[in-house]
N, C-alpha and C positions, 0 to 999 in steps of 0.2 A: 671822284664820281659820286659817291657816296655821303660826301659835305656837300654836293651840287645838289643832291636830290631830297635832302634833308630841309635845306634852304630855300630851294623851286617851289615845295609844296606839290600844289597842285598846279600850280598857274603855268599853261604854258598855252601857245597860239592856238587860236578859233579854229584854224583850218585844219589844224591836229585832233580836236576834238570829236571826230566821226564815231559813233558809241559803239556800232557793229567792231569796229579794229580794236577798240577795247578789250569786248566781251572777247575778242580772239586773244587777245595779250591774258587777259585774265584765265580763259581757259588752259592756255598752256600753264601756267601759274599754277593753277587748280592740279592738274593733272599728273606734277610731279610733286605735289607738296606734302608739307612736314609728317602728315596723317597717313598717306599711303607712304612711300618711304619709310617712314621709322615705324611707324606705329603698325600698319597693316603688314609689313612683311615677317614684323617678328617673329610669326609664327613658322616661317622657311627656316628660319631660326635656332628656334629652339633645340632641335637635335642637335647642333651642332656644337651649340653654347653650354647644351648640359653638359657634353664631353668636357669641355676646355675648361669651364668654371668650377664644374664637378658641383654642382644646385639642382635640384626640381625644379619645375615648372611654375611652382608657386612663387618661390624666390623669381626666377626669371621674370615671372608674370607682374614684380614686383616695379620693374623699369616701368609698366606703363603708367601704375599709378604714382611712382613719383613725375614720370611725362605729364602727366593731366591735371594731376596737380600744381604743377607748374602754371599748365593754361589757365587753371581755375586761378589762383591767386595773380595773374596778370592781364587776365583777360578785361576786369574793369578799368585797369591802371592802363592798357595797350588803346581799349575803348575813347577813354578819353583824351590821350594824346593824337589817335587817330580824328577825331571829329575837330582837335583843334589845328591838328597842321597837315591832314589830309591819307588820304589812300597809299598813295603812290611814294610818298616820304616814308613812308612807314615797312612798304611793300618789297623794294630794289636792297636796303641791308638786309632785309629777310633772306630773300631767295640767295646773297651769297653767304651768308652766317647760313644756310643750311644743307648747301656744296659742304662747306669746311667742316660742319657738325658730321655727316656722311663720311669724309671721307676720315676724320678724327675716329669714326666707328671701327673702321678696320683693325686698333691699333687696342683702341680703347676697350672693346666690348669684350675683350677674353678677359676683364677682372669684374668683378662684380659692382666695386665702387665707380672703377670707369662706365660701366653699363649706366648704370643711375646718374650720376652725373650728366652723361650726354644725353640720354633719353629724358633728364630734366631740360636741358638748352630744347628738344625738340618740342618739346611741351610750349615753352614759350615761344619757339615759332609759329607751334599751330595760330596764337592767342594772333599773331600779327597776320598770317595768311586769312583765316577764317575771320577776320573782322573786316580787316581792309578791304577784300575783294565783293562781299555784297554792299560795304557801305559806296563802295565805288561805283555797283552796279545799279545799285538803287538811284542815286545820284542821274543816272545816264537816262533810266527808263521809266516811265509812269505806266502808260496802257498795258505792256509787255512787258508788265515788270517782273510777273510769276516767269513767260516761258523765258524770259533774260537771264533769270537767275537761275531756271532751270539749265539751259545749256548753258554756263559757264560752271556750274558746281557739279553738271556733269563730266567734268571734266576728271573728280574723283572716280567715278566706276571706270572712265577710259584707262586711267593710270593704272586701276588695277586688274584692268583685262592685258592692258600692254606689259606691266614693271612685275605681277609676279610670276610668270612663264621668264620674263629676264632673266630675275635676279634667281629664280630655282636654275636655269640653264649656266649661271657664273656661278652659281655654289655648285654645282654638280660637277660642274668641268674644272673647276681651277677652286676651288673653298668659299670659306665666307667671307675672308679678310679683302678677298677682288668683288665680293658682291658688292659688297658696300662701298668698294672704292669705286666701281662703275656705277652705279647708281648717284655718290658724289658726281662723278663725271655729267651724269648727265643730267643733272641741275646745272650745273655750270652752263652749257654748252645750248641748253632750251630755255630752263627756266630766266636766268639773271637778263637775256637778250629780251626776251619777250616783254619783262617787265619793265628795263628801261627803255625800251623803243617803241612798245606798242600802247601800253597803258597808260592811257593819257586821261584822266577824269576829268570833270565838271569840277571848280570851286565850290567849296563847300557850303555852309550856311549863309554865306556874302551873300553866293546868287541866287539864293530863294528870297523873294517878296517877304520885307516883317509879318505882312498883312495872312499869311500864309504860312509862318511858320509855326502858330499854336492852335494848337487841336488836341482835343481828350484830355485836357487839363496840364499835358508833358509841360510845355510852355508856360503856361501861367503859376504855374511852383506848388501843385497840387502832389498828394502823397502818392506817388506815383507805384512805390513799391511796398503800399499797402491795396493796391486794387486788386480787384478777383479777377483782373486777365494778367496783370503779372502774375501771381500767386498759380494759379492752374497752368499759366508756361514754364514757369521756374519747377513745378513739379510735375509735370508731365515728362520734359527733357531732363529732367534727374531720370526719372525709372526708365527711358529710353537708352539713356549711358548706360548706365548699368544693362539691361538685357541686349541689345543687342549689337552693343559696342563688346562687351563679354564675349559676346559668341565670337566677333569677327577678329578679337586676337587670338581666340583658339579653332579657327574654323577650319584651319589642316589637321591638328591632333583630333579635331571632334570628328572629321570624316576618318583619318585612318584611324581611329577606334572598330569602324565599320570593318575592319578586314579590307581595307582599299591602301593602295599604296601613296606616298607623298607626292608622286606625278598625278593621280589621278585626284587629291585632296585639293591639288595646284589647279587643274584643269573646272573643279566645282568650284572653286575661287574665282576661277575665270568669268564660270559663266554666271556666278552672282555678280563680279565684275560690268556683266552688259546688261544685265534688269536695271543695278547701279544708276548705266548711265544711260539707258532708255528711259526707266522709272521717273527720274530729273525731270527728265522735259516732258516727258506725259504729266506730272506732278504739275509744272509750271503753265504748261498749259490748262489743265485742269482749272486750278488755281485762282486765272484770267476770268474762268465762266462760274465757277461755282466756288458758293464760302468755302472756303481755305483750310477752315478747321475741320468741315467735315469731310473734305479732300484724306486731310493729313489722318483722322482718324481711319477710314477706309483704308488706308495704303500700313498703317501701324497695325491694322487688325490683321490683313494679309500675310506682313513680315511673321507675325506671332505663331501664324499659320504654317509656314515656311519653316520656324523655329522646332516647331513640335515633330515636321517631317522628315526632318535631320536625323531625328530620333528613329521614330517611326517606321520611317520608308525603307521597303524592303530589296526596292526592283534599282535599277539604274534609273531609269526613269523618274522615280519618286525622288531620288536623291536631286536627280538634276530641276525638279520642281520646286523642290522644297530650298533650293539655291537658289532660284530665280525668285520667287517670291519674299524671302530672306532677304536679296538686293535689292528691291524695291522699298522696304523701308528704309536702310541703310542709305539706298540713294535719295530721300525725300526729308530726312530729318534735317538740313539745314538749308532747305529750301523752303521748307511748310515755315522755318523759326523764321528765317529772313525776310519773306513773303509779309507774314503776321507782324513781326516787330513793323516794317515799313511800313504797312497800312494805321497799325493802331497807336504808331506812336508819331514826336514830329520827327522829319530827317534829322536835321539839327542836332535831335540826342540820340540819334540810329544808335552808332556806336556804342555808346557808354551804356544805353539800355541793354542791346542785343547783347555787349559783354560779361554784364549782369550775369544774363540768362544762358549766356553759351558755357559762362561759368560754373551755373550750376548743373549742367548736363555735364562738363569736362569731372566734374565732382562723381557723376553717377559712373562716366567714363572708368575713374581710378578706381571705383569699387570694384567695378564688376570684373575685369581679367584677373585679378589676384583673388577673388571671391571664388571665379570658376574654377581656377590655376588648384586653389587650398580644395574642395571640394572633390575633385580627379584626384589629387595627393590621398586624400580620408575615404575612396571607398572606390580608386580603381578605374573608373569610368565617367562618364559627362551625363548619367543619364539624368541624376538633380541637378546640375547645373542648367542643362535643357529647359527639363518642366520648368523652372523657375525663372526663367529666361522669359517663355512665354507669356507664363502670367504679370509678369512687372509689365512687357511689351502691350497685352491684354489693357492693361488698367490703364495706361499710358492711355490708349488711343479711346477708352470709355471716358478720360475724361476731356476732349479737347473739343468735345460737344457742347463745354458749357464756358468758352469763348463767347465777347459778347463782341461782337465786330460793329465800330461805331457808321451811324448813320450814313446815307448818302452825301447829305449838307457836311457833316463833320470831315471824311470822309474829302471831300473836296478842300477842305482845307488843309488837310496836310500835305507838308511839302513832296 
């Protein structure tokens, strides 16, 4: 099945092609993928890893940046394999190499070299989930391309409003060795179907017009990664990884710091879970009517907002605000990226650019949990990790104002 879908590509009959059954293929895709699973739950985690490994949190926090570093050094390499032989070749070994990586977890994660190891293979799945599924979705949509991409990437906050009350209910009742094996399970069983039966793309740069495939110089062989909108997105989504990818692997130890317990740290996970995935699609819609960049600024300024109130916030109340505004960034940062690459560059190099760039946020990614993780270690508590969380999020979204989004004529020519 797996040399079938490698070899299909993308090509498969007209009548399959309906984009709405897609974006549903790809939402479940989304929903359980490599990021919430490995990367987001680890924080259900950690108590129980510290016992068994006998490490800190810093060590621990250590898996994710060899995870993201993974992404980051294969995310151009995955890019451009994906633009040349498609989405969905790319998409169906993923989803089951990340069944097998899950349930490998159960066995693997109580040594420290097996923790990095496998949290490296997750890393490289992200590179394949996260590329392939906007470049597919882009491919499907032009008008609705924002709230397209919006509800299929919301598919993340759904995951983690549904998978960490889960997988806290399988660690609770039975350990962590069955968290991670039901959660393999249930890749298996959603994820791998959806992606081979439902995900059916568009051909790739074949079925866009030549005449149509160069705009903003991508096409013509102009230095692409010397312009000032790559440059301000490539470091805009570095200081985004790092702040508030930081926070959201320690977003259970930073609430029960508060004196709350891991149930109640699980349940403001939750409900940053549903900003998550409301955020998405108000983000995508947004998007559709108003520049993009300063969409995406407004919703990075709010997270940062959300960030400080983690701290701050005294009442339940504030906590449960300062969660929801927290997943609204979180839900929009790889809709505002996908959004923007699509419009400013051609389709043709979607991938290999957005790789680029998702790279160098996976980069900001691997700092920031082992930067917060060592920080907690040196002085006890999250309260620098916090502030400093905000302000990287802060600058982030001061600079995505100076995006320069091409013309209407230009603009019409991209595919």
């Amino acid at each position: 099945m797996i040399e079938a879908a490698l070899n299909a590509g993308d090509s498969v009959p007209d009548k399959f092609r309906n984009p709405w059954i897609t974006l549903i293929g790809s939402t479940c895709c989304i929903l359980l993928g490599p990021a919430v699973l490995g990367f987001y739950t680890l924080s259900l985690f950690m108590g129980s890893l510290e016992i068994v490994i006998g490490v800190g949190r810093g060590a621990l926090s250590l898996s994710i940046t060899v995870g993201t570093l993974a992404t980051a050094v294969s995310a151009p390499m995955i890019g451009r394999l994906i633009d040349r032989r498609g989405g969905r070749a790319v998409l169906i070994p993923a989803a089951i190499a990340l069944s097998g990586v899950l349930a490998a977890l159960a066995y693997g994660a109580g040594f420290l070299v097996g923790l990095y190891s496998l949290f490296g293979a997750v890393g490289i799945l992200c590179s394949a989930y996260y590329i392939a599924i906007p470049r597919i979705i882009a491919s499907q949509f032009d008008q609705r391309r924002g709230l397209a991409l919006g509800l299929t990437m919301s598919g993340t906050g759904l995951g983690a409003f549904v998978v960490i009350p889960f997988a806290q209910l399988i660690l609770g009742q039975f350990g962590w060795r069955a968290a991670y094996l039901g959660l393999g399970l249930l890749v298996l069983c959603i994820s791998v179907p959806s992606a081979y039966l439902l995900v059916r793309p568009r051909p790739g740069p074949a079925a866009v017009p030549a005449d149509r495939r160069e705009a903003h110089g991508v096409g013509a062989g102009r230095p692409v990664l010397r312009g000032m909108n790559f440059v301000v997105l490539a470091t805009t989504f570095l200081l985004i990884g790092i702040g508030l990818d930081g926070v959201v692997i320690h977003f259970v130890p930073i609430v029960s710091s508060r004196h709350l317990s891991a149930a109640d740290g699980a349940a403001l996970f939750s409900a940053a879970g549903i900003t998550i995935f409301a955020g998405r699609i108000l983000c995508g819609l947004l998007m559709d009517r108003l520049p993009a960049q300063l969409v995406g600024s407004v919703i990075f300024l709010l997270s940062a907002i959300g960030v400080l109130l983690l701290q701050l916030g005294a009442t339940s109340a504030a906590l449960y605000t300062a969660a929801a505004l927290f997943g609204l960034g979180v839900g929009a940062e790889m809709d505002v990226l996908g959004y923007l690459v699509s419009r400013l560059y051609a389709l043709k190099d979607f991938a290999r650019i957005y790789g680029l760039i998702y790279g160098a946020f996976m980069v900001g990614t691997s700092v920031g949990p082992p930067l917060f993780g060592h920080l907690y270690d040196l002085s006890g508590d999250y309260r620098g990790a916090v502030w400093l969380a905000a302000l990287l999020v802060m600058l982030a979204a001061a600079l995505m104002p100076f995006i320069r989004m091409p013309s209407a004529e230009a603009r019409g020519r991209l595919a």
